[in-house]
Steps between C-alpha positions, in 0.01 A plus 500: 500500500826514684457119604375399168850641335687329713335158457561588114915572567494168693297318287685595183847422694382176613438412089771637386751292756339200431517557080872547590563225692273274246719628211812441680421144584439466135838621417688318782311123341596592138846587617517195672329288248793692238764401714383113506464509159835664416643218787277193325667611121826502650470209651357333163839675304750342704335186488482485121861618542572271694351208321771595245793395726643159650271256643813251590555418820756732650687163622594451118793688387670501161778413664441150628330383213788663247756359698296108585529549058864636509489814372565826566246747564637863495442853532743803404517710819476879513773666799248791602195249585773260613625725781134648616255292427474185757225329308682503191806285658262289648318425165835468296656247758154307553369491102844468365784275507783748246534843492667711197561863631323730245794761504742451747758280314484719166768687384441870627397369853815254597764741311422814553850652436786354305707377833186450748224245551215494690358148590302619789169429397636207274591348872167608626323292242740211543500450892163502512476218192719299746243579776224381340657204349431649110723555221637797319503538144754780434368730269696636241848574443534619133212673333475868324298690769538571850855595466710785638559776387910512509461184297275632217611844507853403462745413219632165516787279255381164494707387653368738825167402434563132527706517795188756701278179347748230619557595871144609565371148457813356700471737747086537552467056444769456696342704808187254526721176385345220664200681567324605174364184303432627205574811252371701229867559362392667196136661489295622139817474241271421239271744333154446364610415142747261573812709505727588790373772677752822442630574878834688653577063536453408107658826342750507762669147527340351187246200527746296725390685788237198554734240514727664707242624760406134547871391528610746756164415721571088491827648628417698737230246599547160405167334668254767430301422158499811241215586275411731201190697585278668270170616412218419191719193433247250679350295214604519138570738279781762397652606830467139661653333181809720525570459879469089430782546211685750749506256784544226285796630375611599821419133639672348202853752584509317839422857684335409835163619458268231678147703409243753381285729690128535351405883619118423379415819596095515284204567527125369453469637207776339323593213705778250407397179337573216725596302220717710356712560852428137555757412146735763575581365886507152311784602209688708774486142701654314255806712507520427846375860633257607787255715462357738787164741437687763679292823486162399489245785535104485315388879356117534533415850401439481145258169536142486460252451749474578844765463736380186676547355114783670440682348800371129419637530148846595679449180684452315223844690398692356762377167518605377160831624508507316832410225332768501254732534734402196697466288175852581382800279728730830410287772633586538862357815623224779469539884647291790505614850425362618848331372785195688519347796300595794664849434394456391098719709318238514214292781620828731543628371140185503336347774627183409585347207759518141529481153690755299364571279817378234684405699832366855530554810670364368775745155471172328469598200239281511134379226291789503338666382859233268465533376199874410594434313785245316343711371233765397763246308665397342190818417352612356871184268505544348157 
């Protein structure tokens, strides 16, 4: 009896290792077989992701073709990204031929205090233009935000306010003179219903404040060109009918304004009609002006569809007013308001996300990089 127990024990070990190791093989191939799964869906995401994104060849740069067309191809430049991130220098100075620094030339950041300036990362953007052989559209010396707080907080005759006005432009043009191409000298003057917009500039000096910005930058600058910049003012309507009449009458007083900055900052849902921007650029033309898109940026997040549709209607976007640019002898140059994503000021703004730009967090370019680059190559073969 003794033998036949333990035969029994051994017996019923014996079974019970081999239903453990049975059901632990199991385990181990559906693990496995979970894991190649979870690796083959991955795989099949980032392709369909993928498939989103530029199929150019990365030998073709916006760049080459823009200039080959001469025009300028821009991006407004962020200092924090600037300083740390490699990649985005090396995108900016490879994609782009003009820069516009997104803050670092306003108000608040070049006069901090009433006696000091602070061009440091004004010369930051600037020597590294010069570097990389790309221009610098200075960006913006009178506007209503962004300013100090010893200059709104204070109490000024106006005869103070003009003179803070007058040497600020003579004294922040005439640091880059002969190095800055182009200006925003005044920036969003007009309001949406065609009135002056009521700033510390309009109830403080009076209306002239326009004319006389422009005349103290051709001083302090006679070879840049100055522009009016401003935003919803892109085809026809309201707004865009009273900056014509503004500049015209500016034009028409002999003040040296030379041009007018398009912001064109839209979306899909309510895109600009090319038309529309197409006979504004032509009447500003035929009072001899420029016009630059200078703030160019494509909101997404209220489109439908999916987000592979979303981001070839923002192509779509960015090709036409291309397109109108190209078409039109007077419109000389297109920027974006950021060079990649990660650094849109929309989310921040807006509160919520979006991909308003031509390359993504990643600084892979979109379709709407695409799309640009197509039309260059289109308009260069005809």
């Amino acid at each position: 009896m003794q033998i036949n127990k333990k035969w029994i024990f051994l017996t019923i070990l014996l079974l019970t290792t081999i239903l453990l190791v049975l059901f632990f093989g199991f385990l181990r191939s559906d693990l496995i077989g979970s894991e190649k799964t979870k690796e083959i869906i991955n795989k099949t995401e980032l392709e369909d992701n993928q498939n989103v994104y530029s199929k150019k060849s990365p030998n073709t740069t916006l760049r080459s073709l823009a200039e080959a067309k001469g025009i300028e191809v821009g991006a407004a430049v962020l200092m924090k990204p600037f300083y740390e991130d490699p990649t985005y220098q090396d995108i900016l100075a490879r994609e782009f031929n003009s820069l516009t620094p997104e803050n670092a030339m306003k108000f608040r950041r070049m006069h901090p205090k009433p006696d000091l300036y602070n061009f440091t990362n004004a010369n930051a953007l600037v020597t590294f233009a010069q570097e990389h052989q790309m221009q610098v559209h200075g960006h913006t010396l009178v506007w209503h935000k962004n300013l100090p707080g010893w200059l709104t907080e204070g109490r000024w005759t106006t005869e103070e306010l003009t003179d803070i006005l007058r040497r600020h432009i003579y004294t922040v043009v005439g640091q880059f003179r002969g190095e800055i191409a182009t200006w925003d000298v005044v920036n969003e003057a007009v309001e949406s219903d065609g009135s002056l917009r009521k700033t510390i500039w309009l109830e403080g000096i009076g209306p002239e404040y326009i004319e006389m910005a422009f005349r103290w930058a051709r001083e302090a600058e006679p070879q840049a060109q100055l522009f009016y910049n401003d935003y919803g003012g892109e085809g026809l309507g309201r707004k865009s009918n009273a900056i014509y009449e503004l500049v015209k009458n500016l034009r028409q007083s002999n003040v040296p304004l030379d041009g007018v900055g398009f912001q064109m900052h839209t979306s899909i849902n309510k895109p600009p009609n090319p038309e529309k921007v197409a006979a504004n650029i032509k009447r500003l033309g035929e009072l001899g002006l420029e016009v630059r898109i200078t703030e160019m940026d494509v909101k997404i997040h209220d489109g439908e569809g999916t987000t592979t549709e979303k981001l070839a209607a923002q192509a779509e976007v960015y090709r036409d007013v291309l397109r109108v640019c190209l078409d039109a002898p007077n419109c000389k140059a297109l920027t974006t308001w950021g060079v990649s994503d990660n650094y849109s000021w929309i989310p921040d703004y807006f509160d919520r996300p979006d991909l308003p730009l031509l390359f993504d967090k990643s600084y892979r370019p979109k379709p709407g990089y695409d799309a640009l680059v197509e039309e260059l190559q289109v308009t260069s073969n005809e």
